[in-house]
ZALOFI-545978 format. One record per atom (N, C-alpha, C): x, y, z; atom name. Coordinates in nm, 3 decimals. Layout:
REM ZALOFI-545978
X_Y_Z_CA .
...
***
This chain:
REM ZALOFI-545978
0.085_-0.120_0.000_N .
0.000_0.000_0.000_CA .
0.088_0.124_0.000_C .
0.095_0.266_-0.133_N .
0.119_0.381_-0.095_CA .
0.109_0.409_0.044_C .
0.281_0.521_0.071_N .
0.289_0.530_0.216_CA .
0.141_0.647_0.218_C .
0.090_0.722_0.099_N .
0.002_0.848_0.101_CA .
-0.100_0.756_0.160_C .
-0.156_0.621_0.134_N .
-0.240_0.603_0.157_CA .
-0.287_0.547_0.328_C .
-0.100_0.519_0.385_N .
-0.155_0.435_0.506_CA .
-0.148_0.600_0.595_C .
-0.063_0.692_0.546_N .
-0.035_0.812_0.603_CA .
-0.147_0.895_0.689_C .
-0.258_0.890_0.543_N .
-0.367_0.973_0.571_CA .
-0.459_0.906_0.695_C .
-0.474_0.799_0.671_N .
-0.576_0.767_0.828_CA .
-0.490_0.759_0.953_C .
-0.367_0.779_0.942_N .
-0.261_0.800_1.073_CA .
-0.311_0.940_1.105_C .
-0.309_1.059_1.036_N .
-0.346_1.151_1.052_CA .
-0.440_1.183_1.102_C .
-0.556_1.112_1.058_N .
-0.707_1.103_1.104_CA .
-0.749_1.029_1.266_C .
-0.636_0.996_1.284_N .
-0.636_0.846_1.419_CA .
-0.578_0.995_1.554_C .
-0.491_1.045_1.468_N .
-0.367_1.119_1.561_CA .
-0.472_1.244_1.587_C .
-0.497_1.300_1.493_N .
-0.657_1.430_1.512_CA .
-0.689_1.371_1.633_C .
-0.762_1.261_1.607_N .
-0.847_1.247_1.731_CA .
-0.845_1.217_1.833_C .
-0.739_1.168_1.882_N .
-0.671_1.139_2.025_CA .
-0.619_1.264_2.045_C .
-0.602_1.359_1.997_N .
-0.508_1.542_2.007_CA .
-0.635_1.553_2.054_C .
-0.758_1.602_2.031_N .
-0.889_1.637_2.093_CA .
-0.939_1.592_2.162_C .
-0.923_1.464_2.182_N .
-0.944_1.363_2.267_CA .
-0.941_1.408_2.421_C .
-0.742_1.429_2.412_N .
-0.742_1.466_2.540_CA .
-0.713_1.559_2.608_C .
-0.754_1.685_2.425_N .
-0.751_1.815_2.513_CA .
-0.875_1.852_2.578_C .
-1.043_1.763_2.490_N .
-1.098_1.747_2.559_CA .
-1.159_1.728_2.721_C .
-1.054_1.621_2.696_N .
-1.089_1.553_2.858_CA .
-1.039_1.631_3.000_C .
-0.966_1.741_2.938_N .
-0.846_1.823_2.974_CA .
-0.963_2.004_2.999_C .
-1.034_1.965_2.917_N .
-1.129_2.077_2.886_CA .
-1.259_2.092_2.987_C .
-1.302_1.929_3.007_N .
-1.389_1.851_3.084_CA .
-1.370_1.882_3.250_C .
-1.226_1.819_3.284_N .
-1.168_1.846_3.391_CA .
-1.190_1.972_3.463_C .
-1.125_2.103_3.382_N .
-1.108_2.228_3.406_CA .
-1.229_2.327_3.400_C .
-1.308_2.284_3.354_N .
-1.485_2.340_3.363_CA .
-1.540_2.311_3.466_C .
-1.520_2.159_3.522_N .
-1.596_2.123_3.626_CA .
-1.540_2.146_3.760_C .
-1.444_2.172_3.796_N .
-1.364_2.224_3.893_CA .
-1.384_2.381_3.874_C .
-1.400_2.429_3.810_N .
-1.466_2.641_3.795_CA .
-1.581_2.609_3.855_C .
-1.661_2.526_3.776_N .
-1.818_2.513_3.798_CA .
-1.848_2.487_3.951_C .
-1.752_2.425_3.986_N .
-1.779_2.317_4.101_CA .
-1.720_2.457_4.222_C .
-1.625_2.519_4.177_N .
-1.576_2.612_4.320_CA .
-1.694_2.684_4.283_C .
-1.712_2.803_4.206_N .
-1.833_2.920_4.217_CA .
-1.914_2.861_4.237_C .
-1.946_2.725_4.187_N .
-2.125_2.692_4.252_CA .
-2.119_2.649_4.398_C .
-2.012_2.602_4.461_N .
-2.026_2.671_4.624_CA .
-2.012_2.794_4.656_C .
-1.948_2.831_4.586_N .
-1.960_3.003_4.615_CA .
-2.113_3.082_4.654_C .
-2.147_3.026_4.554_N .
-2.318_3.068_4.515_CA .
-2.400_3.063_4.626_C .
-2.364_2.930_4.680_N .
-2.462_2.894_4.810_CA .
-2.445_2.920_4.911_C .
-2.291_2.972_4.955_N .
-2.263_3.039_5.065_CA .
-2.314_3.198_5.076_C .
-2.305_3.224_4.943_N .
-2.370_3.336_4.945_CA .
-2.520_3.335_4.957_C .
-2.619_3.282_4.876_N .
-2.745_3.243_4.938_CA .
-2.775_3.228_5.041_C .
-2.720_3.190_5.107_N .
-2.691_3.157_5.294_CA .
-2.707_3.235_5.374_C .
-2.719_3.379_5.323_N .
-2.678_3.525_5.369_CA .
-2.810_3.562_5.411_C .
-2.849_3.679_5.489_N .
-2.959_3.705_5.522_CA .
-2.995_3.777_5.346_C .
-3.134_3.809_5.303_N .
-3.147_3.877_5.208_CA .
-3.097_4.050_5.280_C .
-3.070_4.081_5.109_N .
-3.070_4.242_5.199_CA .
-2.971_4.302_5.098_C .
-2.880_4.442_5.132_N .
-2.742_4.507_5.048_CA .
-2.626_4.426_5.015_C .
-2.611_4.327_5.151_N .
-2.485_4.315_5.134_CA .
-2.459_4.185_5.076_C .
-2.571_4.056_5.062_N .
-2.623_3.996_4.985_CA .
-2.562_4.008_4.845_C .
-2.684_4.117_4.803_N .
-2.730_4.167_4.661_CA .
-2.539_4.184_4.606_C .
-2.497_4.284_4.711_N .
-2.379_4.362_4.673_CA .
-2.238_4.194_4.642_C .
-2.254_4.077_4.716_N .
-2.137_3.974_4.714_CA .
-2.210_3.911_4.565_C .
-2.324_3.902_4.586_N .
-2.405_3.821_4.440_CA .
-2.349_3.856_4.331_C .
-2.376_4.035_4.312_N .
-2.324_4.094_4.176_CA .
-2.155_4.079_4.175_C .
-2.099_4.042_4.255_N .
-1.942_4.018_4.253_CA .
-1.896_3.880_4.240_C .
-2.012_3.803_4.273_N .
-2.008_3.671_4.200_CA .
-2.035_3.651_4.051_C .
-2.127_3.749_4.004_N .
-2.195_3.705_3.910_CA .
-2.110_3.799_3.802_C .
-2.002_3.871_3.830_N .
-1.974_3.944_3.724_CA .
-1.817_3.857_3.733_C .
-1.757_3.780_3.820_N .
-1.656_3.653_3.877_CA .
-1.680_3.573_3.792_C .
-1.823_3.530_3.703_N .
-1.850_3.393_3.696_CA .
-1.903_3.399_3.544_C .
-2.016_3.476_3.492_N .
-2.045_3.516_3.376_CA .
-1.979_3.608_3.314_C .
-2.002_3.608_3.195_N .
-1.981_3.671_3.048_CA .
-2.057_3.763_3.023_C .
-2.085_3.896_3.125_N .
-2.212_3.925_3.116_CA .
-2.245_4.021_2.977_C .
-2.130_4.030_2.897_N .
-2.132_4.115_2.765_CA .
-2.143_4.048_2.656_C .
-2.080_3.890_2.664_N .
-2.136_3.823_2.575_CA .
-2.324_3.804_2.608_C .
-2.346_3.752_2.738_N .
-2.464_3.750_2.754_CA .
-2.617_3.865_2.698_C .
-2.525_3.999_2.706_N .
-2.617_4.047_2.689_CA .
-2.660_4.055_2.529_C .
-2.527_4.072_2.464_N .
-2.511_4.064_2.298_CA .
-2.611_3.929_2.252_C .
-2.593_3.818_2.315_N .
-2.666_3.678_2.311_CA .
-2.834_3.726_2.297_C .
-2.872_3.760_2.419_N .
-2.986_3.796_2.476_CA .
-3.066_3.874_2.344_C .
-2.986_3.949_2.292_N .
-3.064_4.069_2.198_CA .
-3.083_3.996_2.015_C .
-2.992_3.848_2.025_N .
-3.035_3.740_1.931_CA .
-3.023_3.839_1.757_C .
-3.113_3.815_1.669_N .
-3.089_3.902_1.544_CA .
-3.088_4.035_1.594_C .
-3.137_4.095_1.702_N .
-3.179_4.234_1.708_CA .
-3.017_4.301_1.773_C .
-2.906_4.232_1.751_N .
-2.844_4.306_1.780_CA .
-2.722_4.382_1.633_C .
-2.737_4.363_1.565_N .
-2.657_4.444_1.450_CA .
-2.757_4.553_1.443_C .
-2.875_4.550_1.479_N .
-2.999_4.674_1.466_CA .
-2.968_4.799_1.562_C .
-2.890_4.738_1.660_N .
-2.897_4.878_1.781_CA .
-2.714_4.915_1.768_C .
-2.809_5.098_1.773_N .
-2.693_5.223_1.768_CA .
-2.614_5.180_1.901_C .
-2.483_5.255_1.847_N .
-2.355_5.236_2.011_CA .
-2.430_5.306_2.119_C .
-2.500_5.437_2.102_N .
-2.578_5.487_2.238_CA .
-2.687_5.342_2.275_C .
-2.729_5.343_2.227_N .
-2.849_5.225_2.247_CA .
-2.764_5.088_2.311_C .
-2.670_5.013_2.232_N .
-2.612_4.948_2.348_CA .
-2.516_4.966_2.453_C .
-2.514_5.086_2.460_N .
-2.458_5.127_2.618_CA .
-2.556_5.158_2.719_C .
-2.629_5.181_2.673_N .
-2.767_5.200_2.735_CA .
-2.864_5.046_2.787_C .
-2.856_5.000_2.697_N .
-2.933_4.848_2.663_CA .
-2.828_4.769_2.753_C .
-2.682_4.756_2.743_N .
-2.536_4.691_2.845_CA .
-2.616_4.732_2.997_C .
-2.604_4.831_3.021_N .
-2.621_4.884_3.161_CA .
-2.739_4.825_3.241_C .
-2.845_4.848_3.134_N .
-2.966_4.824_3.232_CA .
-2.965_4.653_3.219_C .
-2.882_4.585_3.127_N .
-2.888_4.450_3.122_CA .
-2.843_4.395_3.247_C .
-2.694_4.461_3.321_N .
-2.642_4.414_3.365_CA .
-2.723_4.435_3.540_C .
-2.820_4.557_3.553_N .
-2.868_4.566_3.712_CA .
-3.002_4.494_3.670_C .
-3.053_4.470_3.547_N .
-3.169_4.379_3.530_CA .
-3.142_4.195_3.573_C .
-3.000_4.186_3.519_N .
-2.980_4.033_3.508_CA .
-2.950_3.992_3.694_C .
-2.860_4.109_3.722_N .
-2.825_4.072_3.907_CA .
-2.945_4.069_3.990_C .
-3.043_4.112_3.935_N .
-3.165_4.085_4.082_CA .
-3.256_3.977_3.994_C .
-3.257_3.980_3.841_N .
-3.328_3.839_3.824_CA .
-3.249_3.692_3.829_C .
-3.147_3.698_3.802_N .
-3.071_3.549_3.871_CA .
-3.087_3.563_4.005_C .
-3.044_3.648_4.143_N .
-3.015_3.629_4.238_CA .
-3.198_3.564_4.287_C .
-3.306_3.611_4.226_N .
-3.449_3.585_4.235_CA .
-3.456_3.460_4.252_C .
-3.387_3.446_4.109_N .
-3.407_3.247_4.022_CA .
-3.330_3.152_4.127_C .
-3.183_3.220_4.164_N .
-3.094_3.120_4.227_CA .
-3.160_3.106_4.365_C .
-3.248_3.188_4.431_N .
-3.277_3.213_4.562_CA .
-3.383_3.069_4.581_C .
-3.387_3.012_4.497_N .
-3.445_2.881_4.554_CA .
-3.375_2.778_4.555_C .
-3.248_2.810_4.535_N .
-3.176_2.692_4.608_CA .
-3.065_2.769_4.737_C .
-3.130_2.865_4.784_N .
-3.087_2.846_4.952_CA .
-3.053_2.779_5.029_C .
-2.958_2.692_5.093_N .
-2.973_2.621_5.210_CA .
-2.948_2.468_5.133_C .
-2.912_2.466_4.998_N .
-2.934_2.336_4.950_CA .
-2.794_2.274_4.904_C .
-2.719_2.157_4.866_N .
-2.606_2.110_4.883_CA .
-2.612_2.111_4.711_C .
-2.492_2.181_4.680_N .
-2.414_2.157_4.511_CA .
-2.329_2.045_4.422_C .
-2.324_1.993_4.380_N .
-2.267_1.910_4.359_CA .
-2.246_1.889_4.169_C .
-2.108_1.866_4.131_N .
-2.102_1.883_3.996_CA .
-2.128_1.718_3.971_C .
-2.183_1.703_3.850_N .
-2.231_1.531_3.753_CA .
-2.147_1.494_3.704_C .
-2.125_1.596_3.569_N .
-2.009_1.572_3.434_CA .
-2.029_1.654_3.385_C .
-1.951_1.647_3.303_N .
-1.925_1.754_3.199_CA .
-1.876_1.663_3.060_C .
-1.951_1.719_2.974_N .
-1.918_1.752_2.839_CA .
-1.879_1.850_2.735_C .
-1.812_1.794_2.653_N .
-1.756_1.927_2.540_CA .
-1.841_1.947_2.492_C .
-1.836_2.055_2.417_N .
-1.916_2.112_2.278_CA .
-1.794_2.113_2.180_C .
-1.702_2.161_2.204_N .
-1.631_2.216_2.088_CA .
-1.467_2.231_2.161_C .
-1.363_2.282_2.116_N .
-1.252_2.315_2.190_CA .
-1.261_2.412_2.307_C .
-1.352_2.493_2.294_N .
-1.337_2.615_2.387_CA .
-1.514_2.596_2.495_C .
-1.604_2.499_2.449_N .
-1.690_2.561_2.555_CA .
-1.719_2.369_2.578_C .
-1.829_2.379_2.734_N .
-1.848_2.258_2.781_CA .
-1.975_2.297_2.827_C .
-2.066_2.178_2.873_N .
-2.211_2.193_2.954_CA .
-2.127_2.101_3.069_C .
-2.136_2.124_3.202_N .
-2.132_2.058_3.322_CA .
-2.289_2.069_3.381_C .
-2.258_1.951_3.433_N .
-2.439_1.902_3.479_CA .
-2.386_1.914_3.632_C .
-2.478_1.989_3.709_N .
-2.471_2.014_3.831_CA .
-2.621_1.961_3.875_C .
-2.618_1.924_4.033_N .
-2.723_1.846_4.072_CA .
-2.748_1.945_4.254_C .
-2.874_2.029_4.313_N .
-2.873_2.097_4.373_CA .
-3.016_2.055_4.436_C .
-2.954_1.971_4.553_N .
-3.033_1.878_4.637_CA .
-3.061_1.984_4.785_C .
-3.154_1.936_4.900_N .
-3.226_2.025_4.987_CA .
-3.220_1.882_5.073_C .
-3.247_1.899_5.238_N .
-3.289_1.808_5.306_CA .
-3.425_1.732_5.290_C .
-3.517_1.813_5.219_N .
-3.635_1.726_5.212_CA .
-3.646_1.689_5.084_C .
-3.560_1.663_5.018_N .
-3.511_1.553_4.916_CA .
-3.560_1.622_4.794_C .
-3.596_1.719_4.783_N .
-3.593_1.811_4.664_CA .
-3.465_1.777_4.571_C .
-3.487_1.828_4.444_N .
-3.350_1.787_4.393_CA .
-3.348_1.852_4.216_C .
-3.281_1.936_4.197_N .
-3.247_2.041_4.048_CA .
-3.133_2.014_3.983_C .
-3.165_1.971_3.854_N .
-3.060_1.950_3.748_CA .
-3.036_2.095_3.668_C .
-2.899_2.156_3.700_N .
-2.884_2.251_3.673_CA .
-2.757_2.237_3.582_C .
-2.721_2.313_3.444_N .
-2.623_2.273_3.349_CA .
-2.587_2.430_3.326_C .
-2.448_2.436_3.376_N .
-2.380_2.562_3.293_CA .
-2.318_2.538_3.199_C .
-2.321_2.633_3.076_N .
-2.281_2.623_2.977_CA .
-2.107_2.723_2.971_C .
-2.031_2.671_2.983_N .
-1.882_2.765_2.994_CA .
-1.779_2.730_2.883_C .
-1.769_2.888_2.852_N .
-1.654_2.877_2.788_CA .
-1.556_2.938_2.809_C .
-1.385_2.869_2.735_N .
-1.293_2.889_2.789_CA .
-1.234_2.996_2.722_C .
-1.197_3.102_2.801_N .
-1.117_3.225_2.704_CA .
-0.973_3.227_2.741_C .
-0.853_3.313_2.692_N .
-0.706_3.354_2.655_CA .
-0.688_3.325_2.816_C .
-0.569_3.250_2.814_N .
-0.511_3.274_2.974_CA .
-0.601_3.140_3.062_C .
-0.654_3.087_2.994_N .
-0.732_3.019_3.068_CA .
-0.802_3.010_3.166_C .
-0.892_3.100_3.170_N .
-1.006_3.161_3.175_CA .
-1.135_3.074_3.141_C .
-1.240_3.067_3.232_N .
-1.378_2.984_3.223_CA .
-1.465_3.123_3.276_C .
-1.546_3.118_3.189_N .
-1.653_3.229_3.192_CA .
-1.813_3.109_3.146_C .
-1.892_3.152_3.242_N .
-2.062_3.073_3.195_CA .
-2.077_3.221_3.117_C .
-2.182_3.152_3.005_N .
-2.262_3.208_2.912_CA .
-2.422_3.152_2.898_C .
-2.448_3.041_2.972_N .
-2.564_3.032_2.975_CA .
-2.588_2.882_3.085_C .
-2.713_2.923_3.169_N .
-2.765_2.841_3.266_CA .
-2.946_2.757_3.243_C .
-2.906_2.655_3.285_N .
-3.042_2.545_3.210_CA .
-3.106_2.498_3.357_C .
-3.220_2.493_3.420_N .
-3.233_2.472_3.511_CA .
-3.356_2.371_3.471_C .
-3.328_2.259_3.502_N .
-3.426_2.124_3.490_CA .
-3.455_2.125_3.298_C .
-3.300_2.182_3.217_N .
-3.363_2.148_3.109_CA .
-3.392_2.326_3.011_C .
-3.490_2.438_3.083_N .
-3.475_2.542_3.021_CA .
-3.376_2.628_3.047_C .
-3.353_2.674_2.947_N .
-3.228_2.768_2.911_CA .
-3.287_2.924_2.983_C .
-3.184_2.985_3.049_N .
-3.242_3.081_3.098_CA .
-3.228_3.217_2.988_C .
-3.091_3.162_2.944_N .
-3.025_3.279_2.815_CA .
-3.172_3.265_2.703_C .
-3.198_3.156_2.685_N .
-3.297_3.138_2.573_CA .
-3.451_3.236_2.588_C .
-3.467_3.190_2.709_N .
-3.573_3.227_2.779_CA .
-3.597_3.414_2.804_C .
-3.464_3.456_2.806_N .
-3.453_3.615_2.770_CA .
-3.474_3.678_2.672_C .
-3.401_3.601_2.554_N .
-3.442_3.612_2.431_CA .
-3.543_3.619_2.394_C .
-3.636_3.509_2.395_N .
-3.756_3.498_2.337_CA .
-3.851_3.627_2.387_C .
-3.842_3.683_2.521_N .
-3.920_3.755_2.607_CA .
-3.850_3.920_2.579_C .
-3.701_3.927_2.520_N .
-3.644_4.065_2.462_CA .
-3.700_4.099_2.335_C .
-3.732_3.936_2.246_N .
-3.772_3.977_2.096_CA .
-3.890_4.046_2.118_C .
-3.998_3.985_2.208_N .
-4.117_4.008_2.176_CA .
-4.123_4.168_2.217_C .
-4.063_4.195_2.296_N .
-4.039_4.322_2.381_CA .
-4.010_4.470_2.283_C .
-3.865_4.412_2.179_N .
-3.858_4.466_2.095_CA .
-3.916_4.486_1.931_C .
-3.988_4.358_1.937_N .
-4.110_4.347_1.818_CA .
-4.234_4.464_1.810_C .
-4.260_4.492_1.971_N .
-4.402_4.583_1.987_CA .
-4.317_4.752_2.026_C .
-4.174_4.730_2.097_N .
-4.195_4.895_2.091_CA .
-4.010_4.900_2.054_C .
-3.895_4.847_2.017_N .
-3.807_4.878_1.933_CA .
-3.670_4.828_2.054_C .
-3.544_4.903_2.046_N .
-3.502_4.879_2.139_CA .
-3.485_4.949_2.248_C .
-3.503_5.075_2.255_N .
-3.555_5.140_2.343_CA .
-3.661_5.080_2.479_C .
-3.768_5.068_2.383_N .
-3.883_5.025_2.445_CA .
-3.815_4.902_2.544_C .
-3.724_4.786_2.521_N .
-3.648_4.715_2.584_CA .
-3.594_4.795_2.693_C .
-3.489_4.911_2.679_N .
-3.439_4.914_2.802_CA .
-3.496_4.968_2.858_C .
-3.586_5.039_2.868_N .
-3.738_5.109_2.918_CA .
-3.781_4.976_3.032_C .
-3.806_4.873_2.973_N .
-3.902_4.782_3.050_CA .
-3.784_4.720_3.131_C .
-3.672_4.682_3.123_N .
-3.581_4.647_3.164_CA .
-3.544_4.694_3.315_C .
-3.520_4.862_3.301_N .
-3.533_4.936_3.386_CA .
-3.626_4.918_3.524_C .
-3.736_4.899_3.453_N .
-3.897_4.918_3.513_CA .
-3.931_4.751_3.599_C .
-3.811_4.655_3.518_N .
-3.822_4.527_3.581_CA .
-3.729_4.556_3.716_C .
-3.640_4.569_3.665_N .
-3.554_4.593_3.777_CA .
-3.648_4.668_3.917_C .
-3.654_4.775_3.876_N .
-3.718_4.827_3.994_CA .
-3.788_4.753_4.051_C .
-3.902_4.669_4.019_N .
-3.998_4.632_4.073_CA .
-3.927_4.522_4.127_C .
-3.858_4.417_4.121_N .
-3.812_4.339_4.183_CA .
-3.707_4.399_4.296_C .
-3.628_4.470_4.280_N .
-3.565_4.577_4.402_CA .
-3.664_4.636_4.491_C .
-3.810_4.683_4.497_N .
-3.881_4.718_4.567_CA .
-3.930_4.621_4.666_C .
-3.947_4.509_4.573_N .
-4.034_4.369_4.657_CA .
-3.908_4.330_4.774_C .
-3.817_4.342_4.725_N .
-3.696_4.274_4.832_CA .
-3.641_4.357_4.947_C .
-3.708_4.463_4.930_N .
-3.712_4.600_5.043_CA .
-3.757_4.605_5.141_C .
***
């Protein structure tokens, strides 16, 4: 047999053990991020509600997410549509909109024990780790962050699945419709107006 011919599936054999175990390498290093901040999370939950709460949350949550990819994500086709004033505007209120609606969402697992599953790749740079967020009365949440790895090696989440729905997804769908009836404006308008109202209730 041509050496071209035994060459080429050596090549093809060698690819895949190179990914293989940068993979597994990829796997490793997601779930150990995942696994420290998501105790992080719960020690902080732990906290009485209140400033100083709110104030360690948003220092977790800006520690742990991507919150500029997130928001770019969030705004789906509608974002090549909005002016630089508009997403500095639209950035801002994303980012005091997203800290009191995760800290809302995460606030039901208070008091409850974290624990990472596995993890899988997607690709070279991002993974889903399956996290499992159990309670004494046997409650129990399959929760999956989606992280990817940036320069320096670096793990940043970009999106959270709780029993299955996507929360990133779930913004989207609820920003389009938002910006379908009054533009993008009208978005950071309501954005704003969310925020508040959930900052009032926790007062």
């Amino acid at each position: 047999m041509p050496f071209r011919k035994l060459f080429i599936p050596f090549v093809i054999v060698a690819g895949f053990l190179v990914n293989a175990v940068a993979w597994a390498g990829l796997d490793d290093d997601a779930s150990v991020f995942v696994d420290e901040h998501g105790s992080e999370l719960i020690e902080i939950l732990g906290l009485p509600p209140g400033v100083d709460r709110r104030d360690q949350f948003q220092t977790w949550l800006a520690d742990t997410f991507n919150l500029e990819a997130l928001a770019s994500l969030a705004l789906g086709p509608y974002l090549d549509t909005a002016t630089e004033d508009q997403m500095a505007a639209y950035e801002e209120a994303f980012s005091r909109y997203i800290v009191v609606t995760y800290e809302a969402r995460f606030d039901t697992f208070s008091g409850y024990d974290f624990a990472v599953v596995r993890a899988r790749p997607m690709d070279d740079d991002n993974a889903i780790v399956r996290t499992s967020i159990s309670g004494d009365d046997g409650s129990n949440y399959v929760v999956d962050f989606r992280v990817e790895l940036y320069e320096y090696g670096t793990f940043k989440v970009i999106d959270v699945a709780v029993e299955g729905l996507s929360m990133l997804k779930t913004q989207r769908d609820e920003f389009s419709a938002v910006i379908q009836r009054n533009g993008i404006d009208g978005l950071i308008v309501s954005l704003d107006e969310r925020t508040s109202v959930v900052e009032a209730s926790n007062n």
